[in-house]
C-alpha positions, 0 to 999 in steps of 0.5 A: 657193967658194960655201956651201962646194962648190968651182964644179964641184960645183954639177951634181951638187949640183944634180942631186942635190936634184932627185932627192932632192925627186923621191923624197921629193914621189913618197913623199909623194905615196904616202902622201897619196893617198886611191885605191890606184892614183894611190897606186902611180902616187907610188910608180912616181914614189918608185922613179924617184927612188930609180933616179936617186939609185943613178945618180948614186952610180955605181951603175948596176947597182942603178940598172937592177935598181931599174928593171926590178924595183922600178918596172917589175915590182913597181909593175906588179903591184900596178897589175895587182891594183889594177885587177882588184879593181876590175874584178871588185868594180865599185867603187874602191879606196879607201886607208884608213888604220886604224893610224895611231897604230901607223904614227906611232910606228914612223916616229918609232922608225925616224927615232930609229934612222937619225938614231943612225946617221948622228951616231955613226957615224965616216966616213972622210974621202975628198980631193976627187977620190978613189973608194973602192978597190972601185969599181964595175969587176968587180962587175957581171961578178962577180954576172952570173957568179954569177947564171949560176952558182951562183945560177942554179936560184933565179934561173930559179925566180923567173922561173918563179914569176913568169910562173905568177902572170901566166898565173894572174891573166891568168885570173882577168881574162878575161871571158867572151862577154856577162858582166858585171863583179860579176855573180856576187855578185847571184845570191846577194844575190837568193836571199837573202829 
């Protein structure tokens, strides 16, 4: 045993702070940045992180939900915005932060709140070896099964919602024969005396 783990723990332990030092440096990396887009590039970074910490939890239906809709679409998205307010404004987006007294204070009281939370909560104490009694077996059958069931008019409608937005902002990018990016704010800024 060394600090306390037994030798064939050492792989997952490993494995688990490169993942947790990849999520917090990607968070960091959000944060700090002083442009909007290598920001949402940290945070593609950040929701890895966070895909890699669901799949070394044995969670590897969060794990691919988080992958495919947290850092494949939400990121794209935000990208896809970034990119073409940039196009139309001719002029970098740059991250400004004007709350940061507000921002300081709400990380302080939600920090308060989780470290409340892990030092006055009683956790169960599990032997080497043992997996909780609901593991991860039927529940991706049950909420395939449900997806395609219950939920499946809010599930299409989501989808549908979606690709109206992509056809809407596919739109709104394309540019005509001979137009150039910003040129319908001069007209307007030469008729004024």
């Amino acid at each position: 045993m060394l600090f306390g783990l037994p030798y064939t723990n050492y792989v997952e332990y490993l494995a688990f702070l490169s993942v947790a030092g990849l999520t917090l440096l990607g968070g960091l990396g959000t944060i700090v940045a002083r442009r909007v887009f290598p920001a949402c590039l940290w945070l593609l970074v950040c929701l890895g992180g966070v895909a890699g910490l669901y799949a070394l939890l044995a969670g590897h239906l969060l794990m691919a939900v988080q992958i495919l809709v947290y850092a494949g679409a939400i990121t794209v998205l935000i990208i896809f915005a970034v990119m073409l307010l940039q196009r139309h404004t001719g002029r970098i987006i740059m991250a400004e932060n004007q709350h940061l007294i507000g921002g300081v204070l709400a990380a302080g009281f939600m920090a308060t709140l989780i470290l409340v939370g892990i030092f006055t909560t009683r956790y169960q104490p599990l032997a080497f070896g043992d997996t909780p009694a609901t593991f991860a077996g039927d529940n991706v059958k049950l909420i395939g099964h449900l997806l395609l069931t219950k939920y499946l008019l809010p599930f299409e409608v989501v989808s549908v919602v979606l690709l109206a937005s992509m056809i809407g902002a596919l739109v709104l990018a394309r540019q005509e024969p001979g137009e150039n990016p910003g040129a319908a704010e001069a007209p307007e800024a030469e008729s004024q005396p």
